[in-house]
C-alpha positions as CSV (number, residue, x, y, z in Angstrom):
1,X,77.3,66.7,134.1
2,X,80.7,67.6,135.0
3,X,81.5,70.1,132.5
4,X,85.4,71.4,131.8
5,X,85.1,75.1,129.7
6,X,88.7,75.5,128.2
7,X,88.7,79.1,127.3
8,X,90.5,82.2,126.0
9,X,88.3,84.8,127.0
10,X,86.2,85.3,130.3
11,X,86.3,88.4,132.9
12,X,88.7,88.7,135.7
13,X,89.4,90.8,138.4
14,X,91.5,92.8,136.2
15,X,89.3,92.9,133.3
16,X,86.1,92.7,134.6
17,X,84.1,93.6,131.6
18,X,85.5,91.0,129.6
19,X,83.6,88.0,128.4
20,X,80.8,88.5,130.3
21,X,78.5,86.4,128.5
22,X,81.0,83.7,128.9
23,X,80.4,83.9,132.7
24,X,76.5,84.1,132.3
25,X,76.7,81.2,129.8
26,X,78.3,78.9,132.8
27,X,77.1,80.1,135.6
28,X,73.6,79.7,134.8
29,X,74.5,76.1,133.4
30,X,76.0,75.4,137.3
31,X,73.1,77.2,138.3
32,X,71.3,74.0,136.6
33,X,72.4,71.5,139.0
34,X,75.9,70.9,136.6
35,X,79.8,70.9,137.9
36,X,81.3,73.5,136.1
37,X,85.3,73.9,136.1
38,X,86.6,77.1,134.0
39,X,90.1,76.5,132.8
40,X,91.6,79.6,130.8
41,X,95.7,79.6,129.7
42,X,97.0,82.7,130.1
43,X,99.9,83.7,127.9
44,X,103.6,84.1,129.0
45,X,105.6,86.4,127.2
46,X,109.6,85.4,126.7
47,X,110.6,89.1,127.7
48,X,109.8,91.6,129.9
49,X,106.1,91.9,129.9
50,X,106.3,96.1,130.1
51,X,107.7,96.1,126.8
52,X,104.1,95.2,126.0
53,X,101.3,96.5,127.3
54,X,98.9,93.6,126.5
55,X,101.3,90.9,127.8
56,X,101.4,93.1,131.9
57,X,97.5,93.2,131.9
58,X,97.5,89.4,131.4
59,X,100.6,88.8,133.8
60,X,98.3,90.7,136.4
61,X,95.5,88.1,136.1
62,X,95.2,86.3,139.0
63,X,96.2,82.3,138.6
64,X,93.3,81.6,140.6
65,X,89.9,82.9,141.6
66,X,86.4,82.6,142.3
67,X,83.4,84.2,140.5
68,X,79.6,83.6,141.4
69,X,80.6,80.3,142.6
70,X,82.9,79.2,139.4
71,X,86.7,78.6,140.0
72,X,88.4,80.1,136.9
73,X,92.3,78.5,137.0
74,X,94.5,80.2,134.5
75,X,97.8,78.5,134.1
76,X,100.7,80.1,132.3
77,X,102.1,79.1,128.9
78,X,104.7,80.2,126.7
79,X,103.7,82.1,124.0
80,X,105.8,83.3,121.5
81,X,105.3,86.1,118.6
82,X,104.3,85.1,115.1
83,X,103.9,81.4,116.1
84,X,99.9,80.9,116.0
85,X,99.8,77.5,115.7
86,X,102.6,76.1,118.4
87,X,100.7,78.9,120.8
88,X,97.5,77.4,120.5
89,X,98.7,74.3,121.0
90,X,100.8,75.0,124.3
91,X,97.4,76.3,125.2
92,X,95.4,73.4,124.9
93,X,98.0,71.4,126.2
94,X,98.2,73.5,129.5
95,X,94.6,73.1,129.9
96,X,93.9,69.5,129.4
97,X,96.8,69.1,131.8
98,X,94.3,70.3,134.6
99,X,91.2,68.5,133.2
100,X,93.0,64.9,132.9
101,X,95.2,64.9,136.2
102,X,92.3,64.6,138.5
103,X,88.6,63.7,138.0
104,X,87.8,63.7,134.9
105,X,85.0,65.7,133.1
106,X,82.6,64.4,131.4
107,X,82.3,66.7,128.5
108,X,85.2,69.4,127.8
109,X,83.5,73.0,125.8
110,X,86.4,74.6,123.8
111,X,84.2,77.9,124.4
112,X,85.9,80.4,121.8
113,X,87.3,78.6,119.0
114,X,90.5,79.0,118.8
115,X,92.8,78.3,120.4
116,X,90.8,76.1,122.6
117,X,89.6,73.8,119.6
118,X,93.0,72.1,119.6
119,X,92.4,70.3,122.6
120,X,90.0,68.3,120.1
121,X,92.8,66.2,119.1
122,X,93.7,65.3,123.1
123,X,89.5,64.6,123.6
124,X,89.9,62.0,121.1
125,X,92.8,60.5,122.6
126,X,91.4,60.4,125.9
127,X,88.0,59.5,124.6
128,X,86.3,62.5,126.1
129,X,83.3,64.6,125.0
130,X,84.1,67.7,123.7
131,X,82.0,70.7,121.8
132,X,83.3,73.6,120.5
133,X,81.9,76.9,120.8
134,X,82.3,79.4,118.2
135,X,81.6,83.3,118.8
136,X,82.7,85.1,115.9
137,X,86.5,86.1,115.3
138,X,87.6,82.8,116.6
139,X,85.8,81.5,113.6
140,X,86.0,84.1,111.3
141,X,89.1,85.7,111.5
142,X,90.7,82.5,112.4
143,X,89.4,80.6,109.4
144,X,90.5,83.7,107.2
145,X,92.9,86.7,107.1
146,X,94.9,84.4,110.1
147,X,95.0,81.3,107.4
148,X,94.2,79.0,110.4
149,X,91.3,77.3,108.7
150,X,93.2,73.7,108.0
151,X,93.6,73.8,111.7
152,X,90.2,75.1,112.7
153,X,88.4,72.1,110.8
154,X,90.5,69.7,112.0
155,X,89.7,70.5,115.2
156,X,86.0,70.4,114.3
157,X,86.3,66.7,113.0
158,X,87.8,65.5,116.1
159,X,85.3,66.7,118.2
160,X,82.3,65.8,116.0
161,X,80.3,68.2,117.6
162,X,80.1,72.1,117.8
163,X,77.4,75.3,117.9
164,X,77.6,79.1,117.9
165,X,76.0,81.8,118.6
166,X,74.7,82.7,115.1
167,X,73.3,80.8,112.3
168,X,75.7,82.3,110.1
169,X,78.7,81.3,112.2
170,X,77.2,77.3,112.7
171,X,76.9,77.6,108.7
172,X,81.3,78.5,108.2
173,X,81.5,76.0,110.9
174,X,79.6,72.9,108.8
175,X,81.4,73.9,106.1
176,X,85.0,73.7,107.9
177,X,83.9,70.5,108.6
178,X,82.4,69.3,105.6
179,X,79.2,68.1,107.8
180,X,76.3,70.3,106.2
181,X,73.4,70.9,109.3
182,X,75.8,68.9,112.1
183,X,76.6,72.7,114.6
184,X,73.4,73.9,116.2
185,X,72.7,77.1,117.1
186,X,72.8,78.1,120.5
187,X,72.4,81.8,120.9
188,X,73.4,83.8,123.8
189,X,70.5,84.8,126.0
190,X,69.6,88.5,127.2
191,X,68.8,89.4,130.4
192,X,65.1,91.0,129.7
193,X,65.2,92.1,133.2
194,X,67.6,94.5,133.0
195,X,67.7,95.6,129.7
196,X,64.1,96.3,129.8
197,X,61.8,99.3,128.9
198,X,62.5,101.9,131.1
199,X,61.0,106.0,131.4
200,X,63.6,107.9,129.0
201,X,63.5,110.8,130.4
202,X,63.9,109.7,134.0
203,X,67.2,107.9,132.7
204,X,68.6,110.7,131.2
205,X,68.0,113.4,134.3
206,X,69.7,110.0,136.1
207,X,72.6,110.5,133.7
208,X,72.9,114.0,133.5
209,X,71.8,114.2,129.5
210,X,69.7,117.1,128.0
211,X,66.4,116.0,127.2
212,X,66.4,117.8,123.5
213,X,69.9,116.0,122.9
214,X,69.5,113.1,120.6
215,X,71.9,110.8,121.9
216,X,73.5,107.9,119.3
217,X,75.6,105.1,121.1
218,X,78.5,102.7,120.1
219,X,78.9,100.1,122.4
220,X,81.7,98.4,122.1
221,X,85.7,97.0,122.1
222,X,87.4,100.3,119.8
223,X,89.5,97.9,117.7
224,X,89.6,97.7,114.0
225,X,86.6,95.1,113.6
226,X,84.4,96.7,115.0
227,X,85.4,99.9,112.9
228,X,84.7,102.8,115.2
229,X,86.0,105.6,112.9
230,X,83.5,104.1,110.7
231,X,81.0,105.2,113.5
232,X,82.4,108.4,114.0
233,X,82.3,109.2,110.1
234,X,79.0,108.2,109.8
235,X,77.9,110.5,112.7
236,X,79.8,113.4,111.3
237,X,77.7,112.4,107.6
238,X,74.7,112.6,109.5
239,X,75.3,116.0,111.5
240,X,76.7,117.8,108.5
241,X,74.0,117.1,106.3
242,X,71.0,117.8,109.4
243,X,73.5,119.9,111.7
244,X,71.0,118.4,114.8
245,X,72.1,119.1,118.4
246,X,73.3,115.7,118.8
247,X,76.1,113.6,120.8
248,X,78.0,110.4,120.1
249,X,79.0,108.0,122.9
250,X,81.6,105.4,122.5
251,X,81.2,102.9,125.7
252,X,84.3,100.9,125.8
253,X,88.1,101.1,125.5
254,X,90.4,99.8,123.2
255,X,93.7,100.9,120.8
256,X,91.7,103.2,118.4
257,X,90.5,105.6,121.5
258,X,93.3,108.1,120.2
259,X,92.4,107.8,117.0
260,X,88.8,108.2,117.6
261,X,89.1,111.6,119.3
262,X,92.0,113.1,117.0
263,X,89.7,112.3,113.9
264,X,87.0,114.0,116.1
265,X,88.8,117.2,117.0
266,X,90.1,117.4,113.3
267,X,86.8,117.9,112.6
268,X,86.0,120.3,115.0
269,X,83.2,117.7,116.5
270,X,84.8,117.4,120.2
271,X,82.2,118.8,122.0
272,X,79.8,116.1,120.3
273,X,82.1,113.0,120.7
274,X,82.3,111.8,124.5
275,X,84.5,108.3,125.3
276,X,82.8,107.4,128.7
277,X,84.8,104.2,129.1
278,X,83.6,100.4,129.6
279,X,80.6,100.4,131.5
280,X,79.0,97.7,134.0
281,X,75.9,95.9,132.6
282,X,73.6,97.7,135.1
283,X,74.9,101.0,134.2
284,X,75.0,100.1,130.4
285,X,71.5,99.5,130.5
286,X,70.8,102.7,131.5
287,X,72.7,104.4,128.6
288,X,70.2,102.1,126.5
289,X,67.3,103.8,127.8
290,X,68.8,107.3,127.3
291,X,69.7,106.9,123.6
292,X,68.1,107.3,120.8
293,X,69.6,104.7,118.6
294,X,73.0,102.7,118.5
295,X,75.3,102.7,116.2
296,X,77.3,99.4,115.1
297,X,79.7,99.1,112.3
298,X,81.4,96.1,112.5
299,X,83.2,94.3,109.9
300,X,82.7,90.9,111.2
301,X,80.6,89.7,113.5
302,X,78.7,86.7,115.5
303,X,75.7,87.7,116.9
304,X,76.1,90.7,118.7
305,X,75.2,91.3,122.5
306,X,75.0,94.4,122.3
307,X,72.0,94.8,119.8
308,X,70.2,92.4,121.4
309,X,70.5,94.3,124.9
310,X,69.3,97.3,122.4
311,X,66.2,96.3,121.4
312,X,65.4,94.7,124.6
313,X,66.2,98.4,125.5
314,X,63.5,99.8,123.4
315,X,66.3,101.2,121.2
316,X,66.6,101.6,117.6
317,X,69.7,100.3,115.8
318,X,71.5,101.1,112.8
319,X,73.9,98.3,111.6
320,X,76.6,96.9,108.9
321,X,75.3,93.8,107.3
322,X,77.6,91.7,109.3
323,X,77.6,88.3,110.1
324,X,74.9,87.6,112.3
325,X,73.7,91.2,112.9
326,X,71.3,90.4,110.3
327,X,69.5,87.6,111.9
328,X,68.4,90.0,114.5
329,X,67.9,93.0,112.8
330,X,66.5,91.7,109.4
331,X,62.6,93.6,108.7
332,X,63.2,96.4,110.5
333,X,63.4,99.9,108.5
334,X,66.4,101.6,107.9
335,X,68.4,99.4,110.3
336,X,70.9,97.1,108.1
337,X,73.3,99.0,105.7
338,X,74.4,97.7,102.6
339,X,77.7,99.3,102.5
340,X,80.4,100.5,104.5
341,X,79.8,103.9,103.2
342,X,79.5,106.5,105.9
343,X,77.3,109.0,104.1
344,X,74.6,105.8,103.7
345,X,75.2,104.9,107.2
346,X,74.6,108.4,108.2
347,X,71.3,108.3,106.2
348,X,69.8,106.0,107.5
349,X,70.6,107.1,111.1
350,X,68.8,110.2,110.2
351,X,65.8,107.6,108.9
352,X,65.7,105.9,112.1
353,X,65.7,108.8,114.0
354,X,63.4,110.7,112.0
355,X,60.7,108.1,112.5
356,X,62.0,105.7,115.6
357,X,60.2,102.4,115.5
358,X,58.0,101.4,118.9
359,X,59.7,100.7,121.9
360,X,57.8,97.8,122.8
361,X,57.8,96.3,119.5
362,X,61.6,96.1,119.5
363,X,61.6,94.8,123.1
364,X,59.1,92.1,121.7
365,X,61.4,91.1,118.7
366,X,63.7,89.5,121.3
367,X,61.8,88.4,124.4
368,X,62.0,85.0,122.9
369,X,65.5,85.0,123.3
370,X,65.9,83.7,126.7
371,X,69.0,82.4,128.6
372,X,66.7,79.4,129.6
373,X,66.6,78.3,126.1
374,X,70.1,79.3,125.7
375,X,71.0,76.9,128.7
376,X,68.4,73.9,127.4
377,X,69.5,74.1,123.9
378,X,73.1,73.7,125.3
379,X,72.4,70.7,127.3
380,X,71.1,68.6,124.7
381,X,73.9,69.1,122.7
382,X,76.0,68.4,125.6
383,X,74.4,65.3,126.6
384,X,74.1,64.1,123.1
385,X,77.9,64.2,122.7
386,X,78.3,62.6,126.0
387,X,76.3,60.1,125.0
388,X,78.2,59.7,121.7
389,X,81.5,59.2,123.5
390,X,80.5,56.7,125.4
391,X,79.4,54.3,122.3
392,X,76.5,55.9,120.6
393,X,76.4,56.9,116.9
394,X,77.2,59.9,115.6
């Protein structure tokens, strides 16, 4: 198949960390024998882009460029502030430009909802395939707090056919589309050969961590979904009521870094509270091995990568009950919380690591989570709405 991904999010030279299960998504699908074009709008700001941080890292992205063998394009469009819908659909508009002025795909993936999904509309006009991809946020947040879901379910009704990466997510997907059990779930894979059981304390003389430390990690964008102060004060709960020689981790970057360490040194908890940065998978997977749990607080979610990598790991996690955490996580002792309240959260991290579950047993909860049934489950669906386009039934 010749498959065109219109997307908002997938790495860069410049952010190289970014939507990295995008790029193992598709490049395992070209791997597959398919043609794989990666089309991804980048915005341009109507004033200087210095005057915004956000808006200069995109400007730096390069318009085009080649990773493992994908050519990623990213044209420019104007986006404007406070103007969601007319941005997303100068985004779609840029990147069916590129997929209809030459040859034509046969199937277009809106991979990340929004604003990709609008291109729906332009699919049906052009009586092309096209699937949309939800991840979390782009459904989520999209559908609520951004008051986008009109939109979003339009969208879904022109394409007739979407997944995500969560059964929770394909569920507010249906129902946006009033088509009960039409998404399919296609999780995200995890690469079992690198996040894999490794010796714990060889990793950590690797990494320079004291063997009697015990070692909590948040993995993760520092951004108000994924809550890291709620991390933090959960920690602190836990320290103050055990006092254990213990260290937090944040690996990642993101606006609430500052906040993170002023609410840390308030506390007088700096030496315990370490921001290492975003990390490379390879080296990631090494922090995995060292820990002795993660620590994720999210207040939305789709399935997260990062616990899956986790228990591949061998490592315990302590979670909010968010989205599709659950799906992974659901059975296991003292790992899903049912509040937001830092002094439960901190409880049960002192369960878990009190009485850590077996190594292999977590690693075993997730072996069948391949990116081979990723990658087959996605073709079907992609071949069934190819086939649809070109005169089936729905």
């Amino acid at each position: 198949m010749r498959i065109a991904v219109l997307t908002s999010l997938y790495p860069s030279a410049t952010r190289p960390h970014e939507g990295l299960f995008a790029e193992r998504r598709w490049s395992g699908m070209r791997a597959r024998g398919h043609e794989v074009r990666i089309v991804q709008p980048v915005p341009r700001a109507p004033f200087p882009v210095s005057l915004v941080a956000r808006y200069g890292e995109l400007a730096a992205m390069p318009e085009r460029e080649e990773r493992v063998g994908i050519t990623i394009e990213r044209p420019r469009y104007l986006h404007l502030p406070r103007a969601a819908r007319g941005n997303a659909a100068r985004f779609a508009t840029r990147g069916m430009e590129l997929f209809t002025a030459n040859t034509r795909p046969d199937v277009v993936v809106c991979d990340y909802a929004w604003p990709a999904a609008v291109a729906a509309h332009a699919c049906a006009r052009e009586k092309l395939a096209c699937v949309i991809s939800g991840r979390g946020s782009d459904v989520l947040q999209v559908a609520g707090e951004a008051g986008l879901g009109d939109e979003l379910a339009s969208a879904l009704k022109a394409a007739g056919h979407w997944c995500a990466v969560s059964q929770d997510l394909v569920r507010r997907m249906d129902e946006l589309a009033g088509a009960p059990g039409r998404g399919v779930l296609v999780a995200n894979g995890v690469d079992l050969e690198l996040f894999a059981l490794r010796d714990r304390e060889r990793t950590r003389a690797e990494l320079g961590v004291d063997p009697k430390l015990a070692l909590v990690l948040v993995v993760g964008h520092l951004i108000e979904r994924k809550d890291p102060l709620l991390a933090l004060r959960s920690f602190l709960a836990w320290t103050k009521s055990t006092a254990p020689f213990a260290k937090l981790v944040f690996i990642g970057r993101g606006p609430l870094e500052a906040a993170v360490r002023a609410e840390a040194d308030t506390a007088g908890m700096q030496h315990a509270v370490e921001l290492v940065g975003e990390k490379p998978p390879t080296e990631l997977a090494r922090w995995y091995a060292a820990a002795d749990a993660l620590l994720l607080t999210s207040s939305r979610e789709g399935r997260p990568n990062v616990v899956l990598e986790a228990l591949a790991s061998g490592l315990p996690v302590v979670a909010t009950r968010a989205g599709g955490t659950a799906e992974l996580l659901e059975g296991l002792p003292h790992a899903l919380a049912g509040t937001r309240d830092p002094d439960e959260i901190g409880r049960l991290l002192a369960l878990t690591l009190s009485s850590r579950p077996n190594a292999a047993t977590l690693h075993a909860r997730v072996e069948p989570l391949s990116w081979r049934a990723s990658f087959e489950t996605l073709e079907a669906l992609l071949e069934r709405a190819l086939a649809e386009s070109r005169g089936g039934a729905r």
